[in-house]
C-alpha positions as CSV (number, residue, x, y, z in Angstrom):
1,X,-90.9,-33.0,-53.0
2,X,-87.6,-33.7,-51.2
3,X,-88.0,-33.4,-47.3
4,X,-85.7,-33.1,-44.5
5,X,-85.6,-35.3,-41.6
6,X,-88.0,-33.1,-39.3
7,X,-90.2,-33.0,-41.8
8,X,-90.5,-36.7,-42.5
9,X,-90.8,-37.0,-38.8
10,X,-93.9,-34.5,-37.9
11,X,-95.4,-35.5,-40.9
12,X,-95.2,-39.7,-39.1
13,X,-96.1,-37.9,-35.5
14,X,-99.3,-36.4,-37.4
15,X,-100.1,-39.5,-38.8
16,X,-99.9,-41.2,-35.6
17,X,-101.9,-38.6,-34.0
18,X,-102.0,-38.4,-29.6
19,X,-101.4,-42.4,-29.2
20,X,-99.3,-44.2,-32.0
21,X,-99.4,-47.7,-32.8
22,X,-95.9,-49.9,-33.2
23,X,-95.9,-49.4,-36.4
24,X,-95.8,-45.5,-36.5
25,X,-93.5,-46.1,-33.8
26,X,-90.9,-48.4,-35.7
27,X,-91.1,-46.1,-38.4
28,X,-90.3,-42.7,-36.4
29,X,-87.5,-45.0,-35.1
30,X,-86.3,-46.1,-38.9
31,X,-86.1,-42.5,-39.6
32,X,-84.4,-41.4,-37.1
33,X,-81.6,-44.2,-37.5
34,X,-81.7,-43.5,-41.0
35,X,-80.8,-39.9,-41.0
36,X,-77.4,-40.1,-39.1
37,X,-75.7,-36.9,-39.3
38,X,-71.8,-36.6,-40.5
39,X,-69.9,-35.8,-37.0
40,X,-66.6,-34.3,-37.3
41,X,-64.8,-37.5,-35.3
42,X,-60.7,-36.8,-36.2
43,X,-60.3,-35.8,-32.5
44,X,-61.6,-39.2,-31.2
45,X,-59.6,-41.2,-34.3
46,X,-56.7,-39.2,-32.7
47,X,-56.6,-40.2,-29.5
48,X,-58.0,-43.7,-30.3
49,X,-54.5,-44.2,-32.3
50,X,-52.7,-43.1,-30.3
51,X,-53.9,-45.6,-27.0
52,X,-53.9,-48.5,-29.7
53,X,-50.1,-47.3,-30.0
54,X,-49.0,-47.2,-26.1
55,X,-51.2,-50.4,-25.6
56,X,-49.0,-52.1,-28.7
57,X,-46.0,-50.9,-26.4
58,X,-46.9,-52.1,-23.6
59,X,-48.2,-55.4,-25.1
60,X,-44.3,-55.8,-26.5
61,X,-42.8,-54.5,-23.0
62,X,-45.1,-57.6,-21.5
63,X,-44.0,-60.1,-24.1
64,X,-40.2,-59.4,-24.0
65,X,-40.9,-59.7,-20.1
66,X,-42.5,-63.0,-20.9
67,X,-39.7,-64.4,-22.9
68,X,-37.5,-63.4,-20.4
69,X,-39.1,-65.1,-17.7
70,X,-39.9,-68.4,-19.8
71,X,-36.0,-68.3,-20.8
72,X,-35.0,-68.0,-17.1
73,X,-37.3,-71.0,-16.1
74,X,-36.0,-72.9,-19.1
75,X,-32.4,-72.7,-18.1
76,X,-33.4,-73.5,-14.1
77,X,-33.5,-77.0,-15.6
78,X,-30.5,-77.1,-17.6
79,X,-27.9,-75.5,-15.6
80,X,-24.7,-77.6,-14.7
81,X,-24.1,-78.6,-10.9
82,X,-21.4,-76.1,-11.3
83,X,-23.4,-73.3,-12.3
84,X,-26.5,-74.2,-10.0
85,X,-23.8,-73.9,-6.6
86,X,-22.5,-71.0,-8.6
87,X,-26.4,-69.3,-8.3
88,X,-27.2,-70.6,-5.0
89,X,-24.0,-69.1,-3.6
90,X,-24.8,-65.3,-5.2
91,X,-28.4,-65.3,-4.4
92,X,-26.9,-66.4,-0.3
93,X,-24.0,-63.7,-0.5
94,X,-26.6,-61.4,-1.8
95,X,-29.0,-62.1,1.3
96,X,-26.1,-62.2,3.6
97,X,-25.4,-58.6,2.7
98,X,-28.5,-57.4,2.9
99,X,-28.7,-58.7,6.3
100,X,-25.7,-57.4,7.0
101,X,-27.0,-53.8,6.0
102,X,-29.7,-53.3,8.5
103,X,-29.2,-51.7,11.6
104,X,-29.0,-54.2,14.2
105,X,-31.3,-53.3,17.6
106,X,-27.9,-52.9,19.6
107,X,-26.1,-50.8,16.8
108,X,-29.0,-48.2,17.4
């Protein structure tokens, strides 16, 4: 005769009576494990596709960012004189204007 999972179990808890051994231990455990019931998981597949889809983004956001920054630092090195005074002078013009921008103690 064909019997269900409780059965097999309180049939092992009998057997085992007040104080099992390990082995009447390992074997309620076996069962247990071995009767895993279908769950009805599409809800978790779901949402687990769709994080594995805005991690994939943001993996490829990071890498373009990456590339960027390696190209940048690449080209630091093989810039003309020309094009390095060129820099220098927008990133000082730049400063000088923000400086320029704030409100001064006395202007207050």
């Amino acid at each position: 005769m064909k019997k269900s999972k409780d059965e097999l179990l309180q049939s092992i808890r009998e057997h085992g009576g007040d104080s099992p051994d390990d082995f009447v231990v390992s074997l309620l455990e076996d069962v247990t494990d071995s009767f895993v019931e279908a769950v009805d998981n599409s809800a978790e597949v779901a949402a687990m596709q769709a994080t594995i889809g805005e991690l994939t983004a943001a993996r490829d956001t990071l890498q373009a960012a990456y590339d960027a920054m390696k190209r940048s630092y690449a080209d630091r090195f093989t810039l003309t004189e020309n094009e390095v005074k060129n820099e220098t002078e927008t990133k000082e013009d730049k400063e000088r204007e923000a400086a320029e921008s704030v409100d001064s103690f006395d202007s207050i």
